[in-house]
N, C-alpha and C positions, 0 to 999 in steps of 0.2 A: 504494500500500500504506500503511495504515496506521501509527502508531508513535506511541507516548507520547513528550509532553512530554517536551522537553530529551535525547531520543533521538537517533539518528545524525545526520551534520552534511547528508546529503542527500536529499531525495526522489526514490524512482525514477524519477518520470514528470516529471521535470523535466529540460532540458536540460542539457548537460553540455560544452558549449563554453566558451571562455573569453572569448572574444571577444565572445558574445552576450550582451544583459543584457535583463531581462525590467522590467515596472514591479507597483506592488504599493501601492492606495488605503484607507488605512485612518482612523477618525476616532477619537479618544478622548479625547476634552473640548478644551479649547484646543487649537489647531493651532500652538502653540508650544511647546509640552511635547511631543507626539512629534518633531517636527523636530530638537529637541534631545536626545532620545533617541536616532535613529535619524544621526544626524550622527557619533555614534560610534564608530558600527557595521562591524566589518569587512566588505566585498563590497558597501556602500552606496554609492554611486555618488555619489547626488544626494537631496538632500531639497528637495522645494516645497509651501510651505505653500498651500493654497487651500482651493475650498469645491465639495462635490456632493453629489446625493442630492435634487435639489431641481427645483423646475418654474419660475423664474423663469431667463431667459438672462444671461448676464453679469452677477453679480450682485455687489453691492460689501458691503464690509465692512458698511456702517451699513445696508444691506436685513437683509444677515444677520442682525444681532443685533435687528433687528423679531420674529425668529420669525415667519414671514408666506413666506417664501421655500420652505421644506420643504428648505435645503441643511443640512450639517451640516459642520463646520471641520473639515478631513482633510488630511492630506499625498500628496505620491503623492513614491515612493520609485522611485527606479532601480537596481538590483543585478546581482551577478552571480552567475547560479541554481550556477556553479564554487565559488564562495565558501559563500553561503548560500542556501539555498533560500527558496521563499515559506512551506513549513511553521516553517521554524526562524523567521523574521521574525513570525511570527505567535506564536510561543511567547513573543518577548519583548512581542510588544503585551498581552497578557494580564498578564502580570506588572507593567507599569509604567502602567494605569490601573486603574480598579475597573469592570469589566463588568456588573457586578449594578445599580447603578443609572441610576434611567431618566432620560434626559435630564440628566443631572447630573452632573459632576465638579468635587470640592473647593467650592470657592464658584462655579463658573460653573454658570449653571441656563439650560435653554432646551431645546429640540427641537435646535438647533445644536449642542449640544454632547453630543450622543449617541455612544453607542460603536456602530461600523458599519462592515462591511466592503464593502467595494465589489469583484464579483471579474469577473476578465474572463476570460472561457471556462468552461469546463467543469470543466475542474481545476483553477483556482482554487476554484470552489465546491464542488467535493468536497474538496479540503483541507482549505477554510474551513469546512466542515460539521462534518469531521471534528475539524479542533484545537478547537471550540469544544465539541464531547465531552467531549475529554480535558480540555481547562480544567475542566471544571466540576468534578472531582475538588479546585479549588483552591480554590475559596468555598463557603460555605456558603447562602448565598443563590444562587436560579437567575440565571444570566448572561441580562442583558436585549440582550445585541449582536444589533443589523440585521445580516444577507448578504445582501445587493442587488447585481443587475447593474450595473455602474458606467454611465454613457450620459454622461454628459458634465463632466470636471475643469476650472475654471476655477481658474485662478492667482492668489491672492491680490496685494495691491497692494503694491510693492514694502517698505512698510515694515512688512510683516509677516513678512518674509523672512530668515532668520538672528538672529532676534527674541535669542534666549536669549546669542549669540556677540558681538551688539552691541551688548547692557544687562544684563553678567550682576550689576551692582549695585543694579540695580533689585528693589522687595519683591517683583513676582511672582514674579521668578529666583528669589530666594532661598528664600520660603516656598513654594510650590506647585513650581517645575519641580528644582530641587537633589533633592528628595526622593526622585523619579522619578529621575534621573539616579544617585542611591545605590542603589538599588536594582536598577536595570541591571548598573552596577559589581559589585555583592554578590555576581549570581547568574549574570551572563553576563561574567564576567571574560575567559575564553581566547576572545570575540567581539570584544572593543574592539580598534580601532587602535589603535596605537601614540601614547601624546600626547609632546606634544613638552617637551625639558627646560628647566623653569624658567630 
């Protein structure tokens, strides 16, 4: 069933065990900027930055940024559909990149760095169809996001891995991923874990 943005906290057609947790591959510009968003998140499991969407096997960071590969830098997310559903995970990807531009976020430019969902079954992609409806209510420009079958996530190389948690001094953190991460805060406040005291 359908539901508008930032609407109830679960989808019907989503399981509802606690113990179970589902996975959920999304890409929207650097794969260090969602990781870091999605590390936040209450019901998130696990965030692993890597790369899919693409026709090259195993493919490493410097293939990637060739544009030559056809993968795009995505995370894939572990959750628990008890906590948060794949709809609600989707409301916040929308919010915390700009979907309207092609191949492009901030200063990263490339085919890699595309907004694109990757869904695995069926109702993934009727969700995915679905929130990307109701996003459009939020830009004025038409949202340029891929929905693709997901076929194969490779895992980034480990020093791309917690990027944001173990350089948050570095400029990208600050000027490009902090911004993203205010914005989460802003508007998904009662989703954040709990951070720990100074």
């Amino acid at each position: 069933m359908a539901r508008s943005l930032f609407g109830t906290l679960r989808s019907s057609n989503m399981p509802k065990s606690s113990t179970q947790t589902q996975s959920a591959v999304l890409g929207g510009g650097c794969f260090w900027c969602l990781e870091a968003v999605y590390q936040e998140v209450t019901g998130v499991e696990n965030v692993v930055s890597g790369y899919a969407g693409g026709t090259v096997p195993n493919p490493t960071y410097y293939q990637i940024e060739t544009a030559t590969t056809g993968h795009a830098q995505v995370v894939e997310l572990t959750f628990q559909p008890s906590v948060i559903s794949y709809r609600d995970i989707l409301d916040i990807f929308w919010v915390v990149h700009n979907p309207t531009t092609l191949n492009r976020q901030d200063y990263d430019q490339g085919p890699q760095y595309r907004s694109i969902i990757l869904y695995q079954g069926e109702d993934q992609k009727k969700i995915a169809t679905e929130s990307k409806d109701a996003a459009s209510a939020l830009w004025s420009n038409p949202i340029m996001t891929e929905i693709v079958p997901l076929d194969t996530f490779y895992e980034a190389e480990p020093e791309h891995q917690n990027y944001f948690r173990s350089h948050p001094e570095r400029a990208y953190c600050q000027i490009i991923i902090n911004p993203k991460l205010q914005k989460l805060r802003a508007k998904f406040q009662a989703r954040l874990k709990a951070q720990p005291s100074p």
